[in-house]
C-alpha positions in Angstrom: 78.9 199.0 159.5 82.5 199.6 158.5 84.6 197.5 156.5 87.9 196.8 157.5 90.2 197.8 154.7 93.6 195.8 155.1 96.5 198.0 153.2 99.8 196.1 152.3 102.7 197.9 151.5 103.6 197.5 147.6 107.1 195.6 148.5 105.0 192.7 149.8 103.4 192.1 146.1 106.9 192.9 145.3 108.4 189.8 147.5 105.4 187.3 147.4 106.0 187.1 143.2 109.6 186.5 143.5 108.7 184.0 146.0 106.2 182.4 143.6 108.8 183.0 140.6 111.2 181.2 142.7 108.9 178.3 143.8 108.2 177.8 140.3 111.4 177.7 138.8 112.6 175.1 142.3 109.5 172.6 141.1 110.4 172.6 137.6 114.3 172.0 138.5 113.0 169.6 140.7 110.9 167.8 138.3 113.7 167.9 135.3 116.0 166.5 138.1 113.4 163.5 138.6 112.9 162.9 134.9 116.2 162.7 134.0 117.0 159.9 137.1 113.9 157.9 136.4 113.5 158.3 132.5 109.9 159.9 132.6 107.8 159.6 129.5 110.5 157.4 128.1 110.7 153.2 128.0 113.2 151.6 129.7 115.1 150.8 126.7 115.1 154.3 125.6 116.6 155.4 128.7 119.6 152.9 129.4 123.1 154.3 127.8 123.7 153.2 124.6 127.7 152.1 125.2 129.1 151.5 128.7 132.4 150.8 129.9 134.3 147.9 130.0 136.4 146.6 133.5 139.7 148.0 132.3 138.2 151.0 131.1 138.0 150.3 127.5 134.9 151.8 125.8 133.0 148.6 124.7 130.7 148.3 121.4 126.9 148.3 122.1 125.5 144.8 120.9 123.2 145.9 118.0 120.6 143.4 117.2 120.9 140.6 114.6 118.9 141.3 111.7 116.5 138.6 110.9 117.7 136.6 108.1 115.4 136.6 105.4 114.1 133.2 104.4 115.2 132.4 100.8 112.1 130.7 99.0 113.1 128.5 96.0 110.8 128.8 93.0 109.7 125.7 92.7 110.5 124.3 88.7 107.1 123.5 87.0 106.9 119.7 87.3 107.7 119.1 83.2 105.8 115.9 82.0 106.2 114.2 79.3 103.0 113.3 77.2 103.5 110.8 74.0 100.6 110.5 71.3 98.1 108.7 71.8 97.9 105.0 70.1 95.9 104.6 67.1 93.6 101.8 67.8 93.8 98.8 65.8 90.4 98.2 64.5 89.6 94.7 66.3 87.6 91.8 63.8 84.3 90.8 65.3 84.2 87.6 67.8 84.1 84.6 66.0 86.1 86.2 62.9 88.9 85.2 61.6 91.3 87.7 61.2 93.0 87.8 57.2 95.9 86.7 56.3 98.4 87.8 53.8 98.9 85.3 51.4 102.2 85.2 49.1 101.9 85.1 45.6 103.3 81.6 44.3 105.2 82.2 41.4 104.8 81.7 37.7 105.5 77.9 37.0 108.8 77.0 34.9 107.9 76.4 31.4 108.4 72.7 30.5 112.0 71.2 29.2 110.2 70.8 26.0 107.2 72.6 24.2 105.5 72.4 21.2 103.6 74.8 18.7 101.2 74.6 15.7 100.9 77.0 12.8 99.0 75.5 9.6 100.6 76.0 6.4 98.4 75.4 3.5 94.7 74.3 3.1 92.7 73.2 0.3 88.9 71.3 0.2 88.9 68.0 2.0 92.5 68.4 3.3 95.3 70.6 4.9 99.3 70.7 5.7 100.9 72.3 9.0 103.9 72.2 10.6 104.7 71.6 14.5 107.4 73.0 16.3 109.1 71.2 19.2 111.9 73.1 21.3 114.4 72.2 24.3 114.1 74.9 26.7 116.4 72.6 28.8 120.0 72.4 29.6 120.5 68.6 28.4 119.4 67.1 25.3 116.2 65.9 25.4 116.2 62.2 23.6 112.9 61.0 23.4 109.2 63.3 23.4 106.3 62.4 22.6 103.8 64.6 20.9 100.0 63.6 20.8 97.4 65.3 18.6 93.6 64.8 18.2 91.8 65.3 14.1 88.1 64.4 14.5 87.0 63.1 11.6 90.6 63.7 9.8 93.1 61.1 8.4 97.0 61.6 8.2 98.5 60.7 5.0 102.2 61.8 5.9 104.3 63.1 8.3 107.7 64.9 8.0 110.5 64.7 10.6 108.9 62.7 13.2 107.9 58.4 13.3 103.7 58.4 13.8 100.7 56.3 14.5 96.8 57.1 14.3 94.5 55.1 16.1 90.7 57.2 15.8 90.8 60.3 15.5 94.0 60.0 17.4 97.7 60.7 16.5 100.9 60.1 18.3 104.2 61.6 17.0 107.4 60.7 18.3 111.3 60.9 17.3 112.2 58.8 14.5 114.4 55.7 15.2 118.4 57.4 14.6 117.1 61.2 14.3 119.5 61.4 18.0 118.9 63.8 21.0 116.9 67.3 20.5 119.7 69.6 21.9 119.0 72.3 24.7 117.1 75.9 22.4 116.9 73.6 18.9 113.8 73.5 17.5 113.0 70.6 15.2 110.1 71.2 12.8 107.3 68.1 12.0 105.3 68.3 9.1 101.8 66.6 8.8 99.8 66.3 5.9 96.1 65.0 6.5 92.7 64.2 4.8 89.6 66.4 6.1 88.3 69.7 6.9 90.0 70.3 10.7 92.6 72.5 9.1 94.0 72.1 12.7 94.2 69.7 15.9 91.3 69.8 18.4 94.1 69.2 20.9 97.6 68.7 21.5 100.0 67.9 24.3 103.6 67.2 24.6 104.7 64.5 27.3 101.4 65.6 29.2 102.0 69.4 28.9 100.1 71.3 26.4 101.2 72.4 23.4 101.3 76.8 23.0 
């Protein structure tokens, strides 16, 4: 069996790949032409025109998008509180206690108008001699006082400066009749003299006060 052996002249090869060249180059035109009218591969947005014209011609400005304002966030202050110290607790008296109370302190009593003082002068066996003093601490003359005294077992022979009486072992002293008023920071001195071994009064008081 023979094969049919089919021989083209070279200028069809020639023709068939300018045909093809040509076919190739029309599809691509053809698909750049298409691309470029329907935005292929692109989004819509990409492919519109970013200015267009207005009515009377004028070129107009593209809107450009509004940035987002960013929100401004306020540092909030720290909340500042004030804190004062804390109370010292009174300490609280059981129930049923009374709670103490300050007491004022009364103050020192006046001294008398008029004191008296003794001081012993002179002793000897079975008898002595002393001397009282009696002073107006007051502002007005004093005119009358009256000085008592107690000598157990004593008896007054004499007195000096002052009228007297012993009843016991008792002895009142008091201003003698004339002698006046004892004038405010005199002193008038009264002498006794007396029988016994007390060398000194057991106790003395002037008008009720006693004597220093």
């Amino acid at each position: 069996m023979v094969a049919a052996v089919l021989v083209l002249p070279a200028s069809y090869f020639g023709v068939n790949a300018a045909l093809e060249h040509l076919g190739g180059g029309a599809q691509a035109a053809a698909t750049e032409v298409g691309c470029q009218s329907l935005g292929c591969g692109a989004s819509p947005a990409a492919a519109a025109p970013l200015s267009s014209a207005s009515p009377d011609g004028t070129p107009a400005r593209s809107a450009r998008p509004k940035s987002t304002p960013k929100a401004q966030v306020k540092q909030a202050k720290p909340h500042q509180v004030r804190t004062s110290a804390p109370a010292t607790p009174r300490p609280s008296s059981p129930a049923g206690t009374p709670s103490p109370t300050a007491t004022a302190t009364p103050p020192p009593p006046a001294p008398p108008p008029v004191t008296a003082a003794y001081q012993e002068q002179n002793g000897w066996p079975g008898g002595f001699m002393g001397n009282f003093t009696v002073v107006d601490h007051s502002a007005e003359p004093v005119g009358s006082w009256k000085l008592t005294i107690t000598l157990p077992g004593d008896v007054v022979t004499g007195v000096f400066g002052a009228d007297w009486s012993q009843r016991g072992d008792v002895v009142v002293l008091a201003p003698e009749p004339g002698m006046g008023s004892l004038e405010p920071g005199v002193a008038q001195t009264i002498t006794i003299v007396a029988d016994g071994n007390s060398a000194a009064p057991a106790s003395c008081t002037l008008d009720g006060g006693a004597c220093t």
